[in-house]
N, C-alpha and C positions, 0 to 999 in steps of 0.2 A: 590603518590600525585595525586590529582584529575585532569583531564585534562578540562578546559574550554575551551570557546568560548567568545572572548572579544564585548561587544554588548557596543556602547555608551562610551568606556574607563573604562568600571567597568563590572569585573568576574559574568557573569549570568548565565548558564548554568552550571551545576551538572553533570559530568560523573557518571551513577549509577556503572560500571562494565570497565575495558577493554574489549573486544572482539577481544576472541582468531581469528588465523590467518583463521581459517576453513569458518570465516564470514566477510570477506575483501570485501567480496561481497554479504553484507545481502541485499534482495530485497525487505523485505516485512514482516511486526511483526502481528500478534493479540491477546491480550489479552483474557484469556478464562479461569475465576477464578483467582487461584492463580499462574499460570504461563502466560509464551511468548511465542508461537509458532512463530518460524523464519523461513524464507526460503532463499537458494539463489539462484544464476541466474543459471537457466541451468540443473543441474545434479540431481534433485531429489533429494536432501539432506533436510530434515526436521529435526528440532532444536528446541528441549522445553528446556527450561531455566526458569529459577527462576526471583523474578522480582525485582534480584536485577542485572539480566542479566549472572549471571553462569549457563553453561551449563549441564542442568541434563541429557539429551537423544539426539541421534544421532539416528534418521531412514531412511532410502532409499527407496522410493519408487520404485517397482520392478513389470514386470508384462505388463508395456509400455512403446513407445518411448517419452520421453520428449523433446521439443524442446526451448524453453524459457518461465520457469518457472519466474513470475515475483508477484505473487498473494498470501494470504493465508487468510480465512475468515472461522468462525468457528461459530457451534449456541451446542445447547445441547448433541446434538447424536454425528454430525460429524465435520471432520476437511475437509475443503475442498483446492485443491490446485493446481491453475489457470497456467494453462501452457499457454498464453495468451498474451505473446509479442513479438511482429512484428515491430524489429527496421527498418528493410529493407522493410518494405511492399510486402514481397513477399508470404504471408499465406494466404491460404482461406476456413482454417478452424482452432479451437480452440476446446482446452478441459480441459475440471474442474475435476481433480482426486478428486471424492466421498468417505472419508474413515472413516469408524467407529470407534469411538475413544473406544468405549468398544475393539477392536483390537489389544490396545496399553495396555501393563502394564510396570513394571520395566524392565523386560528383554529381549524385542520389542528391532530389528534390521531393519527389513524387515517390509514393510506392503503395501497391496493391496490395490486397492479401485474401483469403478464403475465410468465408462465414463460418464460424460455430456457434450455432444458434441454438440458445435454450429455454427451457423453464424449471424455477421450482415448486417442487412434486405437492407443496402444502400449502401454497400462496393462499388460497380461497380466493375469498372475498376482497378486492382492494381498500386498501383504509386510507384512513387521510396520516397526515405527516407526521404527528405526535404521537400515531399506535402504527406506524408502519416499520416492520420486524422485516421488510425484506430488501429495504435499500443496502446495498453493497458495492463496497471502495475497495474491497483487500482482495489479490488472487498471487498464488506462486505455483509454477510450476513445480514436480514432484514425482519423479519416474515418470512411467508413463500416460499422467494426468495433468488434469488442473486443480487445483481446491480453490474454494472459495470463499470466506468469509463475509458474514453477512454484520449489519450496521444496524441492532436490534434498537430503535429509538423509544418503543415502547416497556421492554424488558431491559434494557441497559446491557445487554450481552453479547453473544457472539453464535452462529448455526453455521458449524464445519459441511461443504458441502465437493461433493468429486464432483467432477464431469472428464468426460472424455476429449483427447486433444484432436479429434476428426474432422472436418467439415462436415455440416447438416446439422438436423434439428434434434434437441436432446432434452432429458428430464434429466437436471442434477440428479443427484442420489446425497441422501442426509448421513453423514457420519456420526455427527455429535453436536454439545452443545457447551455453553461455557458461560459460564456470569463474569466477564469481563470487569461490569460494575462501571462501565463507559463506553463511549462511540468506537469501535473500530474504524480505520482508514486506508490500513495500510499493512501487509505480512509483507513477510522476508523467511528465507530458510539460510542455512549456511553452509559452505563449501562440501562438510561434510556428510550435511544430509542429516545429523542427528541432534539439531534443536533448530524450531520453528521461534520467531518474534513476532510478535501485533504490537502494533501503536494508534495510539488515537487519544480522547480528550471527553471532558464530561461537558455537557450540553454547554454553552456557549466559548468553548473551545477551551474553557479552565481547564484545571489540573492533569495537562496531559501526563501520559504516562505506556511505559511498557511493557509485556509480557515474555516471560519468554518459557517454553515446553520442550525436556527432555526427557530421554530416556519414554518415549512411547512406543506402540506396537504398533507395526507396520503401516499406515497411512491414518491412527486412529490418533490423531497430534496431543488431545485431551487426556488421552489414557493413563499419562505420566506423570513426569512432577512439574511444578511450576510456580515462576518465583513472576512476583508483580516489583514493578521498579515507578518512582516517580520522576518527571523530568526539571520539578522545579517544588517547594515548597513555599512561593508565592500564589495562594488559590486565586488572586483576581485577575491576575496575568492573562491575558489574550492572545493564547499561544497557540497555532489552528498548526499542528502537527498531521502533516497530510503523507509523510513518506518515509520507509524505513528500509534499509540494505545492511546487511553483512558488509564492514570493510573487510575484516577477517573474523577469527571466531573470538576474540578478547573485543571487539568495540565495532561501532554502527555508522553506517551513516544515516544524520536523520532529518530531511527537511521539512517545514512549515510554508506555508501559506503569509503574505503581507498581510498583518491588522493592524490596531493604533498603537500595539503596545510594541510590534516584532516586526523585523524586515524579513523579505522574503531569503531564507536563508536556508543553506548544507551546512550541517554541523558533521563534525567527526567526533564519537562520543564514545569514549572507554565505559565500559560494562562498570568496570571500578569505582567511577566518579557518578551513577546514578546513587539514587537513594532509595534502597530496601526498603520495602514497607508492608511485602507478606511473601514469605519466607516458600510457602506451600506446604505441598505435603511431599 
């Protein structure tokens, strides 16, 4: 039987898949054709799945030390994969494993990739975890970049950030900024390239919720309009919403993280069936 999520007193959400125990801690989806690349927190584990969320591939990334993996963003050539979360604020520096997906066929276990190594240009001072504005879970690829999305804990926001898709060592560059009004975890762009989504949740993984940005100018995501969406209007829900993908451009795919309240689960989620609750401008 399908597991929902009760939105309003009426069954809305569509479980596409269970998700085996291996992804109790899915961090981060992208869509790339006809499959899902997943990752989770921490161990280098990479996960392509089908999209209806079974699991066809298991790979490890081997060859560096990973320290929290929270990211996955992908364009033609490569799979790229953001070891780029600093719950503690204690990191002062980050790296994007670069890996050629020509690398990977059916019978891929193992696979290597080139460093993109960076920092951001305003970090300072390191803080402790309650004021640290520069832990970050969200990246999507984007022309011929990366963005970045930061996990502001102390502001409740969002810091739009580029970097370059190269190997070697780099200073993001700041775009913008955004009052989210909650944790980012997770962006997505869509097929067409002309609306950007963030998801994520207010401090103990309550009232998750969506974003989404159109009509902006050229890689400045913020500069447009944008509608905020919620993913349930039960506030005490424990719903740790860690991943978001374009199925197409009408609905998402969006997974969570296991807690007490939620399995660890891919929903397939119509735009339609969220619930509006700031309009934008």
């Amino acid at each position: 039987m399908a597991s929902v999520i009760s939105v309003r007193g009426q069954e809305k959400f569509q479980l596409e898949t269970p998700l085996p125990k291996e992804l109790k801690e899915i961090s981060g989806t992208v869509k790339d054709g006809d499959v899902l690349w997943a990752i989770t927190d921490g161990d280098g584990s990479i996960y392509k799945l089908d999209l209806e969320g079974h699991v066809l591939q298991h790979l490890k990334v081997s060859g560096v030390r990973l320290d929290d993996v929270e990211a996955v963003a992908a364009d033609r050539r490569y799979l790229y994969i953001g070891d780029i979360g600093d719950n503690d604020g204690t990191r002062s520096d980050r790296v994007i494993i670069r890996i050629p997906k020509s690398s990977i066929n059916k019978g891929t276990t193992s696979v290597t990739g080139e460093e993109i190594r960076f920092t951001f240009p305003d970090e300072g001072t390191v803080k402790k975890k309650k004021s640290n504005n520069f832990d970050c879970e969200a990246m999507i690829s984007y022309g011929d970049s990366l963005f970045l999305f930061t996990k502001q804990r102390e502001d409740m926001g969002t810091e739009l950030y580029a970097l370059a898709k190269t190997p070697g060592t780099h200073t993001a560059r700041i775009i913008g900024q955004f009052k989210t009004k909650g944790l980012v975890t997770d962006a997505s762009v869509n097929d067409r390239g002309d609306e950007i989504s963030l998801v994520g949740y207010d401090e103990g993984h309550r009232k998750p919720f969506v974003w989404t940005f159109t009509g902006f100018n050229g890689n400045d995501f913020f500069s447009g309009k944008h509608r905020r969406y919620e993913l349930t209007n039960k506030k005490n829900l424990d719903w740790q919403v860690e991943g978001i993908s374009y199925r197409n451009n009408d609905s998402f795919f969006i997974s969570c993280e296991k807690t007490k309240d939620v399995p660890n689960t891919l929903y397939v989620i119509p735009k339609s069936e969220l619930l509006n609750s700031d309009k934008g401008d």
